[in-house]
C-alpha positions, 0 to 999 in steps of 0.5 A: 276768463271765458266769454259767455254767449248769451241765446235766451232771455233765461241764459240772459236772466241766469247772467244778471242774477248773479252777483257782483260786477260783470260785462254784457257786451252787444255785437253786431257780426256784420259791423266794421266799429262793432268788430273794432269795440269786440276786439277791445273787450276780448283784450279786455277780458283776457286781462281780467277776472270779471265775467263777461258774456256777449249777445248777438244782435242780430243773430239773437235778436229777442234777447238784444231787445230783451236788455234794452227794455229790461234796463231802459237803455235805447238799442245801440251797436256795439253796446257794452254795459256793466252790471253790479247785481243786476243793476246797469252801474255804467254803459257806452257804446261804438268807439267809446267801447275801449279797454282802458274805458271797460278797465276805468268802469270796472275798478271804480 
C-alpha cells in the first residue's frame, strides 16, 4: 500500500471523505522523534492494507493547520490519527506513534 502526501485542503477533504478506516499521519522533516514515528508508520503501512497518507508540516503548513481545526485536535509533531469516515476514532503522538500502537487502533 502506497502513502499519500497530502499538499491541499481538497487533496485533504478528497482523503477524509472516503470511506472506511484509514491513517493521516503529521511529519516534521526536520525532526529527529518525528522521523523515528515516520519510520513506524512506513513498516506499519508496508504491513497493511489500510490507506495511509502523510502531510507535512512544515512544508504544507495551511493543511496541518487545516486537520487540527477541522477535528478540534491541538497541533502536535508527529501526529498521527485514524479515521473511520471521517471521523477521528483515535489519535497519538511523538513516541507513542509505534507499529504495534498504529496495528492495536487499526484492528479494534
Amino acid at each position: 500500500m502506497s502513502i499519500q502526501q497530502l499538499h491541499t485542503s481538497d487533496e485533504l477533504h478528497q482523503y477524509v471523505g472516503q470511506p472506511g478506516k484509514k491513517l493521516l499521519f503529521k511529519h516534521s522533516t526536520t525532526c529527529p522523534i518525528s522521523a523515528k514515528a515516520h519510520e513506524e508508520f512506513q513498516a506499519y503501512v508496508q504491513s497493511s492494507d489500510t490507506p495511509a497518507a502523510i502531510v507535512h508540516v512544515i512544508e504544507d503548513r495551511p493543511v496541518s493547520n487545516q486537520i487540527a481545526e477541522e477535528f478540534g485536535i491541538k497541533h502536535e509533531s508527529p501526529q498521527i490519527f485514524l479515521l473511520d469516515g471521517s471521523d477521528v476514532s483515535w489519535n497519538t503522538s511523538h513516541w507513542k506513534i509505534t507499529r504495534s500502537a498504529i496495528k492495536e487502533a487499526v484492528d479494534k
